[in-house]
Backbone as a chain_set.jsonl record, in Angstrom:
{"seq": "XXXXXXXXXXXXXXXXXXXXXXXXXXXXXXXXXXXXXXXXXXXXXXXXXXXXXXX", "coords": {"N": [[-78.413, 17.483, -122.755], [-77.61, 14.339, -121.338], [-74.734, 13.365, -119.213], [-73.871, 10.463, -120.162], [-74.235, 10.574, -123.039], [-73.018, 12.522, -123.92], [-70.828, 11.558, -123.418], [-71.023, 9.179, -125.198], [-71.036, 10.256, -127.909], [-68.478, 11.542, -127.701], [-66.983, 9.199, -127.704], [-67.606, 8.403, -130.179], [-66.46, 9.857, -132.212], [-63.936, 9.48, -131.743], [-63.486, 6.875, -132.56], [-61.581, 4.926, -133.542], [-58.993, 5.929, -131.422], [-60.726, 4.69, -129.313], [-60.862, 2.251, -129.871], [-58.136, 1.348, -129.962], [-57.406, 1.944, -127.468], [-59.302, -0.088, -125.848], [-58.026, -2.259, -127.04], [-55.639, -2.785, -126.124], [-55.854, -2.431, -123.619], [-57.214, -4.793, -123.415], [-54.787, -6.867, -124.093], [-53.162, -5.871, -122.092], [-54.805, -7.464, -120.103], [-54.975, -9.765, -120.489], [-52.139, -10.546, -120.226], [-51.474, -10.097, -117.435], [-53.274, -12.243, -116.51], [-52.129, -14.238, -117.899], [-53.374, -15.256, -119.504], [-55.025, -16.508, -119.13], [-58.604, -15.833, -119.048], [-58.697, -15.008, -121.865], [-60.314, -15.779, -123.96], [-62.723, -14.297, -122.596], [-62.505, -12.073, -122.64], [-61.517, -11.089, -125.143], [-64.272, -11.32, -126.305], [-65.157, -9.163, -125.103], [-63.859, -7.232, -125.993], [-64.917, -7.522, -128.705], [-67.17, -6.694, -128.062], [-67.719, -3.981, -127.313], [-66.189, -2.814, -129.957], [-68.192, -3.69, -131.509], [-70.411, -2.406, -130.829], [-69.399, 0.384, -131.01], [-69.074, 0.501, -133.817], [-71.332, 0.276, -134.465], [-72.652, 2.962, -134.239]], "CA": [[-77.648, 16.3, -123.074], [-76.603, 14.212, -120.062], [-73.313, 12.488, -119.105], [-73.448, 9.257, -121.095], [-74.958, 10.942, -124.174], [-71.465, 13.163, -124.317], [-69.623, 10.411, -123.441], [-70.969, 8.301, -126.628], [-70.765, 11.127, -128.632], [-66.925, 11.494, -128.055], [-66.365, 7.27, -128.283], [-68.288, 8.529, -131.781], [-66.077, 11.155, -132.594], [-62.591, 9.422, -131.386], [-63.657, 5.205, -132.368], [-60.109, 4.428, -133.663], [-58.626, 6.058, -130.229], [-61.126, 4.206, -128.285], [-60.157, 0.311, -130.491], [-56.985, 1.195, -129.277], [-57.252, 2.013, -125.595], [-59.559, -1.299, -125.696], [-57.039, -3.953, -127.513], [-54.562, -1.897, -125.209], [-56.804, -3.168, -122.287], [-57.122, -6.469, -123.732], [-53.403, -7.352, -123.846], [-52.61, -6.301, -120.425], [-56.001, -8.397, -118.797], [-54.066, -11.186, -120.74], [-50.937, -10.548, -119.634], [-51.69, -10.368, -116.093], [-53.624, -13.453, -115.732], [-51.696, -15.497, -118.462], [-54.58, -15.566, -120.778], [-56.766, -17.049, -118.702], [-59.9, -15.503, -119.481], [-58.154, -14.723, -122.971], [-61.833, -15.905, -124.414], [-63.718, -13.696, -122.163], [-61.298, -10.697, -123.314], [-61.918, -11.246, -126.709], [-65.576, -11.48, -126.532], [-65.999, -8.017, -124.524], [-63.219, -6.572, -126.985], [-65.743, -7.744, -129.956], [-68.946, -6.379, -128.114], [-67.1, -2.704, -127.412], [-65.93, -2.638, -131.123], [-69.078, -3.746, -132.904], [-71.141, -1.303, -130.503], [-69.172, 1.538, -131.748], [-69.297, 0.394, -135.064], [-73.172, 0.722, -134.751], [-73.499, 4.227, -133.778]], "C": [[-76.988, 15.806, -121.797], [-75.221, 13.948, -120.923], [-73.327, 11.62, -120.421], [-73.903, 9.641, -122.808], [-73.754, 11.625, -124.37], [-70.444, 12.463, -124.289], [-69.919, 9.28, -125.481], [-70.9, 9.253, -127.482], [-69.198, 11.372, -128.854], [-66.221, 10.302, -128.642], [-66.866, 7.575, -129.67], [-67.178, 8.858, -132.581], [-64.437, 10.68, -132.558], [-63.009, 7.575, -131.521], [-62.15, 4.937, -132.449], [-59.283, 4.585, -132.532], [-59.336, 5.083, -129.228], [-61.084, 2.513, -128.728], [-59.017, 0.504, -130.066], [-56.58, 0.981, -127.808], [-58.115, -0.001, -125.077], [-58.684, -2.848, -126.173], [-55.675, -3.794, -126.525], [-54.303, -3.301, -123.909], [-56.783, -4.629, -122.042], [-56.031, -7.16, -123.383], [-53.195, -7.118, -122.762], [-53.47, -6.99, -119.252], [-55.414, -9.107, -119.318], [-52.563, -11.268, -120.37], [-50.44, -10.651, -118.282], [-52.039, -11.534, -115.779], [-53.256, -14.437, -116.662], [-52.253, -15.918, -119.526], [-55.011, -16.358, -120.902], [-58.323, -16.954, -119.116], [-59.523, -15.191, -121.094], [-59.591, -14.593, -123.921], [-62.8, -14.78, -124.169], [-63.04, -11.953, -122.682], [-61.758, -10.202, -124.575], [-63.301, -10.897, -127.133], [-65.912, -10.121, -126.442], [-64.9, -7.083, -125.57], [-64.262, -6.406, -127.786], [-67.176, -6.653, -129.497], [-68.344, -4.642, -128.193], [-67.003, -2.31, -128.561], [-67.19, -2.554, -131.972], [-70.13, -2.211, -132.04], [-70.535, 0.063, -131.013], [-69.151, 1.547, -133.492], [-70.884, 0.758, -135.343], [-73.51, 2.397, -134.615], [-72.857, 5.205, -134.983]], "O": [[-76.11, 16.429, -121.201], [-74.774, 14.073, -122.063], [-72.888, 11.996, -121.508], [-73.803, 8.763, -123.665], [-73.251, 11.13, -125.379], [-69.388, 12.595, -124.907], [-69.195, 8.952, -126.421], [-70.31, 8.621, -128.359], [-68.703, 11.402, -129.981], [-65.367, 10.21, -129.524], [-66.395, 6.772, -130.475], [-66.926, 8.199, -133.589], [-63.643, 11.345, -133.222], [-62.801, 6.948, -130.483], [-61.53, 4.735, -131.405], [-58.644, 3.562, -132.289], [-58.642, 4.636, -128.315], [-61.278, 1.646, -127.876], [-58.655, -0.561, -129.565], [-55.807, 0.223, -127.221], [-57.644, -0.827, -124.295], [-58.745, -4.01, -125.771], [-54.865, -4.695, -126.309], [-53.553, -4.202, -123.534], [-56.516, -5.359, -121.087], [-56.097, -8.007, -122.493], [-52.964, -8.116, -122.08], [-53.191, -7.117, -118.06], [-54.794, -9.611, -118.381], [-52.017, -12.369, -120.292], [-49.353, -11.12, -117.943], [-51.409, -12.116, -114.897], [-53.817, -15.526, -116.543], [-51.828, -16.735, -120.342], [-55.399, -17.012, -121.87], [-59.046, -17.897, -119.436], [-60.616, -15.148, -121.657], [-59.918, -13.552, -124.491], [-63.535, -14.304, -125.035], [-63.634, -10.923, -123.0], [-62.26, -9.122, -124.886], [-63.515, -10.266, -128.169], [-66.692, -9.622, -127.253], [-65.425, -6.019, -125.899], [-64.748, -5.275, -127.8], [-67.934, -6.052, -130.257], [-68.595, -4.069, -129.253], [-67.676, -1.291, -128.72], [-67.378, -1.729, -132.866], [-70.445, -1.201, -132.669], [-71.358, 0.864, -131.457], [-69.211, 2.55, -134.203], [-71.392, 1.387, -136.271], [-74.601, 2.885, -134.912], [-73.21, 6.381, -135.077]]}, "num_chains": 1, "name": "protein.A"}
């Protein structure tokens, strides 16, 4: 089993910890730049979330 195969296995194993650390993430890239990219934030929030929702 490599690396990234233990790594998605834990994001498996810990999703609710890892929607957190990401909306976490989210709020302070918007908070820094004002919520500028606020859109682009959102989007890569959504793709992170639904990809762990898939596995």
């Amino acid at each position: 089993m490599g690396f990234l195969d233990k790594a998605k296995d834990l994001a498996e194993q810990h999703a609710d910890k890892v929607e957190a650390a990401v909306d976490k993430a989210g709020d302070l890239i918007d908070d820094k730049t004002d919520g500028k990219y606020a859109d682009k934030v959102d989007q890569a929030q959504n793709f992170v979330k639904d990809k762990l929702q898939e596995s």
